[in-house]
N, C-alpha and C positions, 0 to 999 in steps of 0.2 A: 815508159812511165815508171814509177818511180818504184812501187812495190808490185810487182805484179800479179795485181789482181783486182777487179772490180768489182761491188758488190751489186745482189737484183734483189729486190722483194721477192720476183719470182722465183729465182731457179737459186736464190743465196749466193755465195762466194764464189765468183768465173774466174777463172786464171786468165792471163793476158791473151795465152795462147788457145784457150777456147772460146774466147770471144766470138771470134768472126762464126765459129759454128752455132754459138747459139741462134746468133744474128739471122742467120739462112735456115736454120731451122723454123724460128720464128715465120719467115718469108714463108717456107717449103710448106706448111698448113696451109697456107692458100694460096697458091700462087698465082692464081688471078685476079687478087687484088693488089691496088695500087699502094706504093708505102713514101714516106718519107722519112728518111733517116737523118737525124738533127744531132749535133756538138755543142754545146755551150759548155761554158765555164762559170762560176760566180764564186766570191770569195765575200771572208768576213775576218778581221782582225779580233783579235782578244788579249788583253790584258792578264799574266799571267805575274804575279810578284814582280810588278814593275817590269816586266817584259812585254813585247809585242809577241803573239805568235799568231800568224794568220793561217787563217785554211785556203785553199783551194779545192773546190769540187769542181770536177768536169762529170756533164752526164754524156752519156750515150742514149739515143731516144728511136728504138723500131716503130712506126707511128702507122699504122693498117688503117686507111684513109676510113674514117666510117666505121672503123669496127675494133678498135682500142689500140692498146701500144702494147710492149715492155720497153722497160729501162736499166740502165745499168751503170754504177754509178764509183765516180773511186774520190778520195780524197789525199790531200797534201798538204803535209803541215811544213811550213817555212816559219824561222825567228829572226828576228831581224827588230830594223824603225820600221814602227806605224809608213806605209807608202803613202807619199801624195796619188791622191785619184786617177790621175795621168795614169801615173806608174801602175798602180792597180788595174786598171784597165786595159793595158797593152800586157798586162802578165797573163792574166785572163783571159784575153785574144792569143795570145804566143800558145798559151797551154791546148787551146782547141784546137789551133792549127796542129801544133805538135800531136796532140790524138790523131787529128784527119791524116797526117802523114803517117801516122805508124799503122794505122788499120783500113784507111780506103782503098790503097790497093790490095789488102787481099780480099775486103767486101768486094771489090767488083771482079773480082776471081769469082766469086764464089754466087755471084748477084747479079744477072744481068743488070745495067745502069737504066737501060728501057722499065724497069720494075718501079723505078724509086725514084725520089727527089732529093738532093744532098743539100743540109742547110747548117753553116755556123751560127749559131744565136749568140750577140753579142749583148751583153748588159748595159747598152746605153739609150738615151730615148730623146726624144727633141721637146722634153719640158723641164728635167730636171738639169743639174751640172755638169752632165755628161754629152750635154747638147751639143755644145761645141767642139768634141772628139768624132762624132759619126763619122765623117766623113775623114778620117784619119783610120779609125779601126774597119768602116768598111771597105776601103781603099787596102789595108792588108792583105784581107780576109778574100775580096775578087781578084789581088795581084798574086795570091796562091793558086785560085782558078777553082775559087769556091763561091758559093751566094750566099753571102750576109742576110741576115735579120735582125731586126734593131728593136725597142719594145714600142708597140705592145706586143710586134710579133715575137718576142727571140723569149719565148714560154721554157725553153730550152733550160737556158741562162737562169731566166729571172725567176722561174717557180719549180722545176723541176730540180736543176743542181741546188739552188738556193733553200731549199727542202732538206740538204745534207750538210747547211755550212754551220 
């Protein structure tokens, strides 16, 4: 990732490299509850003096089934054209997988997989424009050997990163 470090309400600015600790710590409180552990990505363009500059927020989501979460959360600024939605969408899919790759293995170092549920939240839903990509973005996202969530489940995505963009 790009700058390394992501930010939490809770614990403030993590570096990349204490991620996965907070993550099991988080777990290590209770560890006989069940968690689900969530990636989404959401982005939002902006208009800066005739420029585009868009963000990408990808979150990170500890989610203690029943008994709250943390989250942790980083942003990325790209310049560039305005992308068609396509393009947005598959960048936003790329960037979650790209976290799932850098930090799932060493969560499951550090996390039994019997503890958790691993989920990418992707920002697309079967009512608005993004209908017609589902089954494109979630066809990435299980052909990495992960499980998609689309909205209204992919909360991930759509309210939590979308809360930073």
């Amino acid at each position: 990732m790009q700058n390394g470090h992501f930010n939490s309400p809770t614990k403030g600015v993590v570096k990349n490299s204490d991620l996965v600790a907070e993550i099991a710590s988080f777990v290590d409180e209770e560890p006989s509850s069940f968690y689900r552990l969530v990636i989404g990505t959401d982005s939002q363009v902006h208009k800066i003096n005739g420029h585009s500059e868009i963000d990408f927020v990808t979150a990170i989501v500890v989610h203690r089934i029943g008994k709250g979460a943390r989250y942790f959360w980083k942003k990325e600024k790209r310049n560039g054209k305005t992308p068609v939605l396509r393009d947005k969408i598959y960048t936003e899919t790329l960037i979650s997988l790209d976290t799932a790759q850098e930090f799932v293995p060493e969560i499951r170092k550090r996390i039994s997989p019997e503890h958790y549920d691993l989920e990418i939240h992707i920002d697309v839903g079967p009512l608005g424009p993004t209908r017609e990509m589902i089954r494109e973005v979630v066809g990435m996202v299980n052909g990495n050997g992960y499980v998609a969530k689309t909205k209204p489940d992919s909360w991930g995505a759509s309210s939590v990163a979308d809360k930073h963009t």
